[in-house]
C-alpha positions, 0 to 999 in steps of 0.5 A: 667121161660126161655124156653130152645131153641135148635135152632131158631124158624121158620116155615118149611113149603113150601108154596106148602105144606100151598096151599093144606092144604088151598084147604082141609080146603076149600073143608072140609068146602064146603062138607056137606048136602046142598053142593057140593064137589070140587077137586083138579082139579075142577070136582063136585060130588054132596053131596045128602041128605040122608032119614033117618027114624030117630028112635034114640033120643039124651040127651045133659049131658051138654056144656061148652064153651072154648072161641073160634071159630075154623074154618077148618084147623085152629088146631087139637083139641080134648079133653083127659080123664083121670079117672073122668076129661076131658081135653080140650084147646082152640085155643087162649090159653085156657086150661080146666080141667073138671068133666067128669060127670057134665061138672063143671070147675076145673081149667082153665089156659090162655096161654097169646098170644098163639095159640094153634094148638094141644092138648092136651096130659095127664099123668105123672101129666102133661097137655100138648099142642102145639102151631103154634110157636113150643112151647110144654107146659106143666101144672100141672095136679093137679091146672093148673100152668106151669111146664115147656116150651119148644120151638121146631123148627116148629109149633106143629100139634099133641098131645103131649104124654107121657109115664112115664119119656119120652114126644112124641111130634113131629113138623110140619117140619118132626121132632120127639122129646124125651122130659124129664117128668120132665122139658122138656129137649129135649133128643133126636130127630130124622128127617125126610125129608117132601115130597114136597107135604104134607097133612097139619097134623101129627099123634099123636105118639104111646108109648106102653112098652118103644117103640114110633110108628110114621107115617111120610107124606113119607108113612112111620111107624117108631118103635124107643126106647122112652128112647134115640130114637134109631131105632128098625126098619122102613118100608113104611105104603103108597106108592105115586102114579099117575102122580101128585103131589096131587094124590102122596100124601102118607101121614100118618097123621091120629092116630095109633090105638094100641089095643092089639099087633096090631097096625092098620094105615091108610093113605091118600093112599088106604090103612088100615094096621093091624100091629102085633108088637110083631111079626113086620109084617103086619097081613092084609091090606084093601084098604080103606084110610083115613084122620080121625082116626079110631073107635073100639070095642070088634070085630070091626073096624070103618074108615071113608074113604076119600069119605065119607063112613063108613066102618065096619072091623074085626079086625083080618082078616080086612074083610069088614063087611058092608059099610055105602054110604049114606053120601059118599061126605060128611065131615065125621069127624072121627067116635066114637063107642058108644055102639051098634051104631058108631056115626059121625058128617058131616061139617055142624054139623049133627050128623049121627047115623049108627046101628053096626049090620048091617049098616043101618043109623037110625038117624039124630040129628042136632049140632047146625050147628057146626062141631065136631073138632078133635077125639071124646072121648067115656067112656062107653055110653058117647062121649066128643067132641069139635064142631067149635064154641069152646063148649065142650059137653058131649051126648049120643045116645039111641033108642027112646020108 
């Protein structure tokens, strides 16, 4: 099938934009249990270990390998649920369909010769990711086959997502695309000048009731209509600050969380917004930033800060209820709410579990030294993640006795 091409394919990013995200993927991979963390500019704060009096025990459901290694910066994986079926891809090419409760293989697909950087993305009958040449695929939900191709102008860094008859899928040179359901048309785009200094990421994009939310590396949310992408409105999320071109950065690259009317955004900067929708107002701002997307439950909100620490917030007035420091200068990934406790995973493949109630950390479980990759999924007592030697694994965490 040939892929409909809307301009030359090239890569946009500067080479100041690929030095810093070589820097992060460095210093992620550096930080851990028996490490120390290094910034930008050479200062170390060391990463101490933390007595953990471990009362919590973890069942292993099953793993299934994907095929690959992926080490820090290389892509941003994580797998999708939908009903009884987890869907994962790997970053050469692979792409899963799975049963969610036994880990056994539906259908596997191979993207010959390539990379995939972002995925995946289910709905409308369609599995869907993105590639480091800008090529937005999308397969069959039911077997696996390709229902169409299409190329974008520059290498894809979030999930595709869909929303009916309309396809959200953005590219890594500041751009946002409108692409039909049904054979990938593009139809409409909307751009956005990149910093001279950007984090390397984007944020998935939100559709919710026919509206597309999307956080810019500018520091900016924009709203526009998910059938002809016209603008409804546009306000900055993050502003730059210091004197630097790393201490500016600004970006919003972690996901939206939509629950309920609010949208809850946070960025590099320090800063958390509850965004009410219907009403197009900030109801509340907490000064925590982040880089990980964020956790939630009936009452709460869970962020894993750029430092380190796990914060506990009200959803409805943002009121820090506890804050977790013992793993402050670790590589927190981004957090997953599991029942009565929040689980996350450090870069050197420790799994830290923290108690809700209070914030105490009440266990420590080993990975097999392989860190978690990308957002994990939860269905009830149950987190779906992919680790860094290229497994999908299903756990659970209870107390022990």
């Amino acid at each position: 099938m040939n892929i409909p091409q809307p301009a030359k394919t090239h890569k946009t990013m500067n080479m100041t934009r690929l030095i810093v995200a070589g820097f992060l993927a460095l210093s992620l991979a550096a930080c851990g249990s028996k490490t120390t963390k290094t910034d930008f500019f050479g200062a170390e704060e060391k990463a101490i270990k933390p007595k953990v009096n471990t009362i919590t025990k973890v069942k292993r459901h099953w793993r299934l390998s994907l095929g690959d290694k992926i080490r820090p910066g290389d892509a941003i994986l994580s797998p999708a649920l939908l009903g009884n079926h987890i869907y994962a891809a790997s970053i050469k090419g692979r792409v899963e369909k799975i049963v969610a409760s036994t880990g056994k293989r539906v259908w596997r697909a191979k993207l010959s010769k390539q990379k995939i950087t972002a995925g995946v993305g289910v709905g409308s009958g369609l599995v869907l990711v993105g590639t480091d040449d800008g090529i937005v695929h999308a397969l069959n939900q039911d077997d696996g086959s390709t229902a169409w191709e299409v190329q974008l102008d520059s290498e894809i860094l979030a999930s595709p997502v869909v929303d009916k008859n309309v396809i959200v899928a953005r590219s890594g040179d500041g751009k946002v695309y409108g692409l039909n359901t049904f054979d990938g048309e593009i139809l409409w785009t909307i751009s956005r000048q990149l910093p001279r200094l950007t984090l390397r990421g984007d944020s998935r994009p939100v559709i919710t009731q026919g509206v597309v939310f999307a956080g810019f590396s500018d520091g900016n949310m924009a709203a526009v209509q998910a059938s002809n992408g016209r603008a409804l409105w546009d306000f900055p999320i993050s502003f730059a600050r210091g004197t630097n071109e790393i201490d500016r950065l600004s970006d919003v690259d972690t996901d939206p969380l939509l629950v309920g009317e609010h949208l809850y955004i946070t960025s590099y900067q320090e800063v958390t917004h509850a965004l009410n929708i219907k009403q197009q107002k900030i109801d509340w701002s907490a000064e925590i930033s982040s880089f990980n997307s964020m956790a939630y439950d009936a009452a709460n909100l869970y962020i894993s800060d750029r430092y380190g620490v796990i914060h506990q917030l009200n959803r409805k007035t943002g009121e820090k209820t506890w804050s977790q420091s013992q793993l402050k200068n670790f590589t927190t990934g981004a957090p997953a709410s599991v029942g009565p406790n929040v689980l996350v995973s450090d870069g050197d493949g420790g799994l830290y579990v923290i108690r809700k109630s209070d914030g105490a950390l009440i266990g420590k479980h080993g990975l097999g030294a392989k860190a978690i990759i990308g957002q994990p999924v939860v269905d009830e007592d149950r987190m779906y993640f992919i680790d860094a030697s290229g497994s999908l694994q299903s756990i659970s965490v209870a107390e022990k006795g």
